[in-house]
N, C-alpha and C positions, 0 to 999 in steps of 0.2 A: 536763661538770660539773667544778664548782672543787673543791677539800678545801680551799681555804684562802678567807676570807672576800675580797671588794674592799675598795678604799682607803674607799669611806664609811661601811663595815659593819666596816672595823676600829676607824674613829676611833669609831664607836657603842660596840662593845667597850672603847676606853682609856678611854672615859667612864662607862662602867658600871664598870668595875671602880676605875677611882679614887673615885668616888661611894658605893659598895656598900662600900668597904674604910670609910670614911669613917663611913658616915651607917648602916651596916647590917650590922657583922660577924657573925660565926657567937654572939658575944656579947651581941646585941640579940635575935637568934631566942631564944637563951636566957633571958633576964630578959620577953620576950612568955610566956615556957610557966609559970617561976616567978611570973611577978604574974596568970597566967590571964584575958592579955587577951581579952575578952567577943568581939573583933576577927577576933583571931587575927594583926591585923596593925596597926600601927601609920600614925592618921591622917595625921600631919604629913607622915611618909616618903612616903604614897604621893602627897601635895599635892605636894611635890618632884618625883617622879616624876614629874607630871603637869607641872608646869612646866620639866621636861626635853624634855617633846615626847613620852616614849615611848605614853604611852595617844593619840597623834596618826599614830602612824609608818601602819599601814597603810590609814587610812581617805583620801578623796578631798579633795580641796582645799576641795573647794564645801561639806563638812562642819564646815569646822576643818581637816582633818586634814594630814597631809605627802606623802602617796602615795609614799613610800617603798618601798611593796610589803611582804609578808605575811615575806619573806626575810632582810626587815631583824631581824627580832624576835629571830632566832636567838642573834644575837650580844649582846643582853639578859639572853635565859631562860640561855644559858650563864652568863654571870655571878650572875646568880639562881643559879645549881643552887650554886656557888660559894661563895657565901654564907652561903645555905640564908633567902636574904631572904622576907618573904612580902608579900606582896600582893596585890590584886585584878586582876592584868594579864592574869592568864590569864582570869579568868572573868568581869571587868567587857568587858574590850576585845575578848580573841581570840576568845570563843567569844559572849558576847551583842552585844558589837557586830556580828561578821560575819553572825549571823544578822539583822540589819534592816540592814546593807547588804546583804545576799543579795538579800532576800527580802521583807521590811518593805514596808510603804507608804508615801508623798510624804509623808505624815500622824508616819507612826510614826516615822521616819527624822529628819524635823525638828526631834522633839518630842527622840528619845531622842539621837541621834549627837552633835549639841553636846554635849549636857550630859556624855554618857559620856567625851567626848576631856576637858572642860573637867575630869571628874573631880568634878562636881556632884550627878550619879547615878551608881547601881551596879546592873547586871543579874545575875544567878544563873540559870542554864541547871537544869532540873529536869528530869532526864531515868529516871535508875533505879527502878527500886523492885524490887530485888531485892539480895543480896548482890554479884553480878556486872555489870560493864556488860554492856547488853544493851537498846540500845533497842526492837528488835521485842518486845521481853518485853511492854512498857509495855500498862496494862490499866485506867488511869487514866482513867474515862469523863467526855465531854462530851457531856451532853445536850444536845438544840436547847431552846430555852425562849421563849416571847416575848419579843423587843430581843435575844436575844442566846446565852448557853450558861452552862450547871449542870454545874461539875465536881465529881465523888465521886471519892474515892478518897488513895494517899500515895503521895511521893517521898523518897525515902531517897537521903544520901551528895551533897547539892547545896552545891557548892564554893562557899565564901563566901557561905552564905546566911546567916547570923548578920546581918539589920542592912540589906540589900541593899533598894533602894530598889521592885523588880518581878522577877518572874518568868518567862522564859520555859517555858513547860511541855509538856512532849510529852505529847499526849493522844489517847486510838483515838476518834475520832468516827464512826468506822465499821470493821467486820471484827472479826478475834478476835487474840487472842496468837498473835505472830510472823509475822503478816502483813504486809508492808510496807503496801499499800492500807491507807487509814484511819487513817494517823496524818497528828497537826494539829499547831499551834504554836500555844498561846495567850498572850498578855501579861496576868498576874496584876498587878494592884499589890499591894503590900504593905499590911497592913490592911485587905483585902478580909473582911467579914462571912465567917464561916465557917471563915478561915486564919488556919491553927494552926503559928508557924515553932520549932521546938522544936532548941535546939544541941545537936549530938553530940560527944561526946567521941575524936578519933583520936590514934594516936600520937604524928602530928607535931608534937599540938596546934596546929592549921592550923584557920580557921573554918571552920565544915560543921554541916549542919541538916535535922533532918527535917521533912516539910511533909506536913499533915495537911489535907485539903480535903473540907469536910464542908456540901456544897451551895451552894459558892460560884456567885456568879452572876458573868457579867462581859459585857460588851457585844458586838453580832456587831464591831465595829471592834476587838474585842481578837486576830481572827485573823491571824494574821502568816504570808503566805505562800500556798500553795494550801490549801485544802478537800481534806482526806486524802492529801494527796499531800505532805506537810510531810519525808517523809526524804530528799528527795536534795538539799536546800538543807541540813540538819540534819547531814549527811553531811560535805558538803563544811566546814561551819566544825567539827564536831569535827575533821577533818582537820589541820586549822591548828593546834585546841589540840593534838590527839596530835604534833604535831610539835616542838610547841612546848617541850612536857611531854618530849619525847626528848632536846630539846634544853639542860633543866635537868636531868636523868638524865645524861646527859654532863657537864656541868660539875661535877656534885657527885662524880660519881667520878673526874674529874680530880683534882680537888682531894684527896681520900680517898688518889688513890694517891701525890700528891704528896707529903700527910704522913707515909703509910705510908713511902716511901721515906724519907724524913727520919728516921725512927724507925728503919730497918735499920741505917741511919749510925750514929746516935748511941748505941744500946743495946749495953753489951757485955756478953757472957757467956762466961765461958773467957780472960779477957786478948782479947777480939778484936770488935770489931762484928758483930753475928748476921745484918748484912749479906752478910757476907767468907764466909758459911755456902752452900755449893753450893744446896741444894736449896730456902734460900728466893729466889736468883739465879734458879731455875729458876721459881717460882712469881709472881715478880715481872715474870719478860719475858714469861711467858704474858697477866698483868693486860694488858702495853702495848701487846702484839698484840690483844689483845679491846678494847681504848678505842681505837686506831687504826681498826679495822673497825665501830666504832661510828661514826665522828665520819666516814665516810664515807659510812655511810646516813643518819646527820643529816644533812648536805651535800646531799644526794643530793632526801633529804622537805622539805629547806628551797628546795631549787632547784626543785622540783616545783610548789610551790604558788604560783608566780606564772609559769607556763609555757600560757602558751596553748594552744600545740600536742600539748597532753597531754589524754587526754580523761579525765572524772571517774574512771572504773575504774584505769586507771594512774598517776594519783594518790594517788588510797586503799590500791596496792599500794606503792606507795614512803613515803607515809605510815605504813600499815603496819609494813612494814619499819623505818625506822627507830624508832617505838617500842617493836617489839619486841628489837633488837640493843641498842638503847640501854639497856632495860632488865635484859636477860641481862647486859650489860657492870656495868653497875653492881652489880648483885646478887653476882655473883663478885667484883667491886671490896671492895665493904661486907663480906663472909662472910671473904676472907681479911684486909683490912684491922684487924676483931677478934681471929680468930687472930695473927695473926703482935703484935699489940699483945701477948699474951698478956692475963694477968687483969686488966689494968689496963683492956683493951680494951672491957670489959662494965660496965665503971664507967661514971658519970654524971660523974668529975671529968674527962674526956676528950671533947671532940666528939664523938669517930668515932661513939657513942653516937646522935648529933644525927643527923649526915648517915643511919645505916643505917636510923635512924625514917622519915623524909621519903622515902629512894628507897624501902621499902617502900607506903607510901601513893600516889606518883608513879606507881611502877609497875601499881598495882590500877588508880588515876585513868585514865577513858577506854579501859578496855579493858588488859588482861594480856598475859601472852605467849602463854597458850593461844586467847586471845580472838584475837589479832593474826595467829597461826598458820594459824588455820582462815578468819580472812578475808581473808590474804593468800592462801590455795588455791583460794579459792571464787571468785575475782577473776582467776585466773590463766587 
């Protein structure tokens, strides 16, 4: 395994961050939260994006796409965490596209995978309904119905679903909570009689929606996948987004401690930089040891996921793994980053404010650290 990206995955990198500085600083995320776009992210920006290439990078040639592999992405969502850009990349591309390239049919695949790279449609992955992730929780019923299936039931906490063109939905078509057997995938359209997409309010002020499914019907060709056997295809693309998502947890507490350092420099107290002060010296190389040990299990879950000879379990353990380091890193990043600002820190007239929103939400997103804990044990 590398710790440092290749030549085509850095030049993705100087292009992302010239772009992002450009078209999306930490000052755009902010004037999105102040005018309360409906969005959460801004149309035009992610049309760019899209004629970047990146909503193309890991899908197959024969799609549109560039087959760049799932590794390239990495050096993107770092600059995203960076930024604090938002977008639909994670939940249009990484997680609803790879689920119909997993898994999809000739049918679904043709209909949805252009248009997802082209950026014409958006998917939203509907998976919780609880406070926690937790997809064996899911209790979301699909009854068989003539032509097709009657889902009852809500999903709570679905990443860019404000606007989102269909729905993937995890659903028990068979067994009880917490069973793996009996969970489905079904493809909702949006405006389907019965759905109800209602926006939630988070932190980061990021789009997210709750879905209310109150007898929808949808066609037997809305199943994407097997017949109750939909979590190990389901598995493997949150996989990609947990990685993903580690992989912007790292760059925004790069960036965090970047500032922070900047601020030891320049702040004085006593005639002297509160840098030159031992014990915040002490507290600062601890942050660089914790983002170093991060940015190696990023490394590690991003080299993973395009590894052949890795079989799904040790995957999901290094996937794992890095969202959980990624997000303890950041967390101790954002917590002292506040502190050592002192009261300024807790102000709204300072970023750091921005970035400790989002890695709070990043972190929850696809599983926590207690989440990641007990399934990187149960894996082992």
């Amino acid at each position: 395994m590398s710790l440092i990206f290749n030549e085509e995955q850095r030049l993705l990198a100087d292009t992302a961050r010239e772009f992002l500085a450009a078209r999306s600083p930490v000052a755009a995320q902010r004037r999105l939260r102040d005018e309360r776009a409906p969005l959460g992210f801004d149309p035009a920006l992610w049309s760019e994006m899209v004629e970047l290439g990146w909503s193309a990078i890991p899908f197959p040639e024969a799609f549109g796409g560039l087959d760049f592999g799932c590794q390239s992405l990495g050096p993107l969502f770092e600059q995203i965490g960076r930024n604090l850009s938002a977008s639909p990349l994670l939940s249009s591309v990484v997680l609803g596209g790879s689920l119909l390239q997993l898994t999809g049919s000739a049918e679904q695949q043709e209909r949805w995978l252009p248009a997802l790279i082209g950026g014409d449609k958006r998917l939203a992955l509907a998976i919780d309904e609880g406070a926690r992730h937790d997809p064996l929780a899911s209790e979301l019923r699909a009854e068989r119905c003539e032509g097709g299936w009657r889902l009852s039931g809500a999903k709570l906490f679905v990443v860019d679903g404000a606007g989102a063109d269909a729905y993937l939905v995890l659903a028990r078509t068979a067994g009880q909570r917490g069973e793996a057997h009996g969970l489905s995938l079904l493809l909702v359209e949006a405006g389907a009689p019965g759905l109800t997409v209602s926006p939630a309010a988070l932190i980061d002020s990021r789009n997210c929606a709750r879905l209310q499914f109150d007898g929808v019907l949808v066609g037997a060709d809305a199943l994407v996948g097997e017949l109750d056997n939909g979590l190990p295809a389901l598995e493997t693309a949150l996989d990609r987004g947990r990685v993903c998502l580690a992989a912007e947890l790292l760059g925004a507490a790069q960036q965090l401690f970047e500032t922070t350092l900047d601020y030891l420099k320049t702040r004085v107290q006593f005639d002297a930089p509160i840098g030159s002060f031992q014990a915040l010296q002490h507290r600062a190389a601890r942050l660089y040891v914790e983002l170093a040990l991060a940015r190696s299990a990023v490394m590690a879950g991003l080299a993973a996921l395009d590894d052949a000879s890795l079989d799904a379990a040790e995957r999901g353990r290094l996937a794992s793994l890095a969202k959980w380091k990624a997000g303890i890193a950041a967390d101790k990043v954002s917590n002292e980053a506040v502190q050592m600002h002192g009261g300024i820190g807790v102000t709204d007239e300072l970023d750091v404010g921005l970035y400790l929103k989002r890695i709070r939400v990043a972190q929850a997103c696809l599983g926590d650290s207690d989440y990641h804990c007990q399934r990187y044990g149960a894996q082992a």
